[in-house]
C-alpha positions, 0 to 999 in steps of 0.5 A: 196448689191442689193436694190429693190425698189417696188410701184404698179406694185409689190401690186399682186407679190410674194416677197420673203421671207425677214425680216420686220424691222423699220430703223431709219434715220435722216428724219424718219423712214422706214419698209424694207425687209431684208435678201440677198437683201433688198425691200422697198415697197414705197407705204407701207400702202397706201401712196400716191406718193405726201406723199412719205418721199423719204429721209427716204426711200432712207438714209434706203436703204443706212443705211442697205448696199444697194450700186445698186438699181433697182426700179420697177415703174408705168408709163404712155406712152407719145408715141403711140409706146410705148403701154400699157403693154410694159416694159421701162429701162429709161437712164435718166430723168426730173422732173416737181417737186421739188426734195428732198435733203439730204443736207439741212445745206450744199452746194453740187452739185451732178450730178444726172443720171441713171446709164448706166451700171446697166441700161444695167445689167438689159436690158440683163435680160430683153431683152423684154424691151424697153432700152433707153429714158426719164422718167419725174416725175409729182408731183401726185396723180392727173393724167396730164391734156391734156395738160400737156401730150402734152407738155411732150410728146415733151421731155419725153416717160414715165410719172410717180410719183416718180423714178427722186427723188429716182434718185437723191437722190440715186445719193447723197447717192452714191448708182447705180440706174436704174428703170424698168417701166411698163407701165399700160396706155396711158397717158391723151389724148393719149387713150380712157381709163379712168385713175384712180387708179383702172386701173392701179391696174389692169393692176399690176394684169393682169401682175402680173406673168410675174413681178414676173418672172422679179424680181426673174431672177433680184434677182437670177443674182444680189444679 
């Protein structure tokens, strides 16, 4: 069963016609959308990316069927050739944060990726993205400093708050992962905008249409 995972870019879209329900994990609880597919919204009631129960979310999506995800997520670019308002499908990534786990009691080691061949699924669909490259996951809700933009400019592209631990933890709960970024700014030091939270709501709403284009062709194909 195909799993949507939605943030910020999905706040202005229309999402289809789903079932609210509560599903109980062994890290708590998490609303989902279900019907044919299931859609989590992971900034339900204003969570903040820091504050993110990731373990729940993810054991829900498994829990409800889910086998392949595709997350929606808001990013920075770290390169000026990738402009603001450009897509990105990530074929790997690297985290500058702990990363949660679902093996707390036992020892597992699990090889963390993207999968390529959803990756490629979704770049057919959406030939208008950029396929390839490295997302890295700041902790949040802070935006990087300068600096820190410098540095990760070396070994990343897109710069965002939450896709390396839905990631990995899809990984150890044996479910496909890729993302689709959009990408609402230039990071810290790299334009002239002022960064906040507000900017890139409406970056979210400025492409609202072409988003919910995107996820009703990811859905019609997929399910």
């Amino acid at each position: 069963m195909l799993g949507i995972i939605g943030g910020t870019s999905l706040l202005f879209s229309t999402l289809p016609e789903l079932k609210r329900e509560k599903v109980n994990t062994p890290f708590g609880i998490t609303e989902l959308l279900m019907g044919d597919i299931v859609l989590l919204m992971r900034h339900q009631n204003g969570i903040p990316p820091h504050r993110l129960n990731h373990r729940a979310n993810l054991a829900a999506l498994a829990l409800a069927g889910v086998d392949q995800i595709v997350a929606f997520g808001s990013t920075g670019s770290l390169k000026h050739a990738i402009i603001p308002g450009s897509l990105v499908i990530p074929t790997d990534y690297l985290s500058m944060t702990d990363i949660p786990s679902i093996h707390d009691h036992t020892i597992e080691h699990v090889m963390p990726e993207i999968s390529q061949d959803l990756a490629k699924r979704i770049s057919a669909l959406v030939p208008a993205a950029l396929f390839g490259g490295v997302y890295v996951q700041t902790r949040g809700p802070r935006i990087e400093t300068v600096a820190e933009v410098q540095a990760l400019a070396k070994i990343a592209d897109v710069v965002g708050m939450t896709v390396a631990s839905e990631a990995t933890l899809a990984c150890e709960l044996g479910m496909d992962f890729c993302a689709l970024c959009t990408v609402d700014n230039y990071a810290h030091g790299l334009g002239t905008d002022v960064l906040s939270f507000d900017h890139i709501l409406t970056s979210s709403r400025m492409y609202r249409h072409r988003t919910d284009e995107i996820l009703k062709l990811i859905i019609q194909e997929m399910k």
